[in-house]
N, C-alpha and C positions, 0 to 999 in steps of 0.2 A: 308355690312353684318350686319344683325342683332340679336341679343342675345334676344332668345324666352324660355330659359328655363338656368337657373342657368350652369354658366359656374366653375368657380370654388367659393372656400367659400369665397375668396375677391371682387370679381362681386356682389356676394349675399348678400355679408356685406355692401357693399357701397349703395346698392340700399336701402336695408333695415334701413339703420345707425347703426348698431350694428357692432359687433365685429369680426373679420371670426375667425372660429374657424376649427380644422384639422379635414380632412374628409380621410386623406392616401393617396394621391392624388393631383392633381392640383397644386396648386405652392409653393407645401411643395418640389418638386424637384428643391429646388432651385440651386443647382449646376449647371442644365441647361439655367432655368430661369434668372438667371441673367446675364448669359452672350449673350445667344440670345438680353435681351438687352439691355448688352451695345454693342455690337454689331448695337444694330440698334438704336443706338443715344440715350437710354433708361435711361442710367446709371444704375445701381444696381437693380433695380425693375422697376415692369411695370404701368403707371400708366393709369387708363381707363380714357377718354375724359367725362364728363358729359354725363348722358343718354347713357347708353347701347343700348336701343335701338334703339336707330337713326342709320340708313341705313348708312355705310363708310363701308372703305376696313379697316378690322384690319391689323395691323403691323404683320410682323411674330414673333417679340418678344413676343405679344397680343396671338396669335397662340399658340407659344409655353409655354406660363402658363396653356393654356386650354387644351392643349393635353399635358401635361406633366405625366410621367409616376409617379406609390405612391412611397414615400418615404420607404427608407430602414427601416426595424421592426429591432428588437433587435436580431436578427440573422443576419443582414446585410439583402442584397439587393437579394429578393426571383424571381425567371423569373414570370414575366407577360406577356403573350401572347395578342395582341389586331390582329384582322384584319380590314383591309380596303376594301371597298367596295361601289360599285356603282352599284344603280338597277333603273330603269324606272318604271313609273307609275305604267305599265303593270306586272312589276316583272320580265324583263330583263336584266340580267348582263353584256350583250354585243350585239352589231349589225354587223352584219357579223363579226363574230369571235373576237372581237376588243370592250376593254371598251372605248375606244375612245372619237368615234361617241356620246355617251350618256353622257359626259364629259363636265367642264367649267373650266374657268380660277380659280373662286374661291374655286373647286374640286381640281387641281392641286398643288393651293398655299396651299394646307391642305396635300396635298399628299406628296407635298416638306418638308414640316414639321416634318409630321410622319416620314419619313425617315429619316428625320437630328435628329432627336430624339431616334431612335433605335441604337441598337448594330447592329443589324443581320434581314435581310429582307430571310424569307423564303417563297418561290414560288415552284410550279408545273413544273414540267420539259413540261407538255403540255403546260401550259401560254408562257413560257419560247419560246416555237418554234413559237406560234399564234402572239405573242405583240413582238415579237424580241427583248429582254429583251437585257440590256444592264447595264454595272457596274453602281452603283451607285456615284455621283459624290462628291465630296469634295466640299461645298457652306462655299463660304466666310463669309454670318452672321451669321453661326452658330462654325465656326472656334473654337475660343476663350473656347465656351458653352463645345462645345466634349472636346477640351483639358483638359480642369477644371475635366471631368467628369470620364476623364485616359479613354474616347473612342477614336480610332481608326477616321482621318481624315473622312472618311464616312464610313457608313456601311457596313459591308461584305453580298453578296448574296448569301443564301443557295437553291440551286437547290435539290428539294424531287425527286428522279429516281430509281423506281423498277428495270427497266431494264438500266441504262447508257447510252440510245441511247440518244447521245447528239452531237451538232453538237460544238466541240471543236474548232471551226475557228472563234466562233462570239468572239467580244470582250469582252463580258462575261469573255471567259476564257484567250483570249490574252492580252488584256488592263488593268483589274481590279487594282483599284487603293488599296484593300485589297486583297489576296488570294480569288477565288470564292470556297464557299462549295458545296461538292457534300454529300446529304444523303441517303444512300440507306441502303439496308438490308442485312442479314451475308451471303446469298447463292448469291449474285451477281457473275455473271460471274467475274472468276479473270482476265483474259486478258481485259476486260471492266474499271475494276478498278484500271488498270495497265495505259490504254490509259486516263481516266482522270487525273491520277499521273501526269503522263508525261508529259501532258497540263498546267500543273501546279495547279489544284483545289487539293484542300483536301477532303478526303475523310472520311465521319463518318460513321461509320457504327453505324443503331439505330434499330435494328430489328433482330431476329433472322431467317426470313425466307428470302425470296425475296424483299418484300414489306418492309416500315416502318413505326415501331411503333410511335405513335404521343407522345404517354409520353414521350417514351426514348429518340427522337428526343429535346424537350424541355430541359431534365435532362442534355444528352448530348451537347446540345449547353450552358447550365449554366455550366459546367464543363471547358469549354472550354473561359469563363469570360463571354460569351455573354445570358444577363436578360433581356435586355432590346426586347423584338420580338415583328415584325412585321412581317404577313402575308398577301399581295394582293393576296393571291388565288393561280390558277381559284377554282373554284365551287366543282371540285370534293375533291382538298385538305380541301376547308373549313368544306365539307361535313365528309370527316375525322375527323379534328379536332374536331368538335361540337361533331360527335359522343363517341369521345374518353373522352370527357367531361376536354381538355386541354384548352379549349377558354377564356379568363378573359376579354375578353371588343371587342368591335364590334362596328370599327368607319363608318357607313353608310349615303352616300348619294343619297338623292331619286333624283331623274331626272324629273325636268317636263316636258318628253317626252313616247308618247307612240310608239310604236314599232311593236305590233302584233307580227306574225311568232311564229319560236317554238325555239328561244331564253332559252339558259339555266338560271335560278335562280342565287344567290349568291354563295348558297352550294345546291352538288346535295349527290349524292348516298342511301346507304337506311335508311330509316326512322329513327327516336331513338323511343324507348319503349315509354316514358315521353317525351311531348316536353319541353325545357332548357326554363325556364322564367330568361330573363334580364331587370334589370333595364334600366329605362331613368337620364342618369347624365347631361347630356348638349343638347340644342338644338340651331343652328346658320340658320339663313337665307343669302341668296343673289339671287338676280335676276330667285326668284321661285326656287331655288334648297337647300332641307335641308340637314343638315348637324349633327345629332346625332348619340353621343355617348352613348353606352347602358353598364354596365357594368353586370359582373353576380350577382344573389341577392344571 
């Protein structure tokens, strides 16, 4: 993996020889930062190997300064929404239904990160049926990192469902090593929101109709301790979210793979008025597949 564009202000400082200075961001989280690694042999801070850009596999401790979430402001620690996401050449978000196929190892170990980094992974009740979603797991090097941070051994999965048709037998809702959330809207069927009770998920309501709202969704999982979000999608929840104008960073990997067919995008649904200009904060290479983070300007 190689570092093609400023990872965080220590990357930048070292290369440059000056000083890093705070940008709200990057390995100002140090609560997690330093335990990812010492966790991974690191001791107390991360230290980069001469030359950034020389081609190696970074450490997940290395990972985790570069995706670390901003530091708390003077009101304490505000929700930050980032999504994750994989597109092909072509602008593909999947191949037969499935981000998979368009996938790599050094995707994954970014994808393990984000996760071990959040509070609360929310997803699409459609991804949820398509990718066969399954709890997120408790990872030994990041252990230490969440304790320190007073999160929750892994992330809890918040499933977005208009209507609750959920198949309540995957281990989603049987296994989870946190309660699984369910978010849906105030007109839900109640016998719906009875059978995911009973499953054992919780249930938020974030909306006042069927559907739900993407702010109150946000508001409602900071209420509930959970700042730290992440969202894998699919396409139509992202396409929400950007609409609702709730998205604060957009961790995307291009694939260098084309695809053709009539494959959905990242985010689908309808247009916004304005398109959302984001910045470029970081860019990683490996084996032709990029790995930027965009934040919003």
């Amino acid at each position: 993996m190689r570092r093609l564009f400023p990872v965080t202000d220590e990357t930048t400082a070292r290369g440059s020889g000056g000083s890093a200075g705070a940008d709200g961001g990057g390995a100002a989280d140090g609560e997690l930062v330093s335990g990812a690694a010492g966790a991974a042999g690191g001791g107390s801070g991360v230290v980069f190997p001469g030359g950034d850009l020389v081609d190696r596999e970074w450490s997940l401790a290395e990972l985790a300064v570069a995706y670390a979430y901003p530091r708390p402001g003077p009101d304490g620690r505000q929700p930050w929404l980032r999504a994750n996401m994989v597109s092909t050449l072509d602008g593909a978000a999947q191949h037969d239904g499935r981000s998979q196929p368009i996938s790599s190892a050094a995707d994954m170990r970014i994808f393990g990160t984000l996760r071990a980094l959040a509070d609360v992974v929310i997803v699409g009740a459609e991804t949820v049926r398509q990718e066969g979603y399954r709890p997120a797991r408790a990872r030994a090097e990041f252990a230490q990192a969440r304790q320190a941070a007073g999160q929750e051994p892994a992330p809890a999965i918040a499933v977005v469902s208009a209507s609750l048709d959920l198949d309540y037998g995957l281990p989603l809702f049987t296994s989870p090593s946190v309660p699984t959330l369910v978010l849906t809207g105030a007109a839900a069927a109640p016998d719906r929101i009875a059978a995911a009770e009973k499953a054992g998920a919780r249930v938020v309501v974030a909306g006042d109709g069927v559907g739900v709202d993407p702010a109150r969704a946000v508001r409602a999982l900071a209420e509930l301790g959970h700042t730290r979000l992440l969202t894998e999608g699919g396409p139509r929840l992202l396409g929400q979210l950007v609409a609702a104008g709730v998205l604060d960073e957009l961790c995307l990997t291009i694939s260098p793979m084309l695809t053709a067919g009539d494959a959905q995008r990242i985010a689908g649904g309808p247009s916004v008025a304005v398109p959302k200009r984001f910045g470029l904060a970081s860019l990683l290479e490996e084996d032709g597949f990029l790995f930027g983070r965009y934040r919003r300007t």
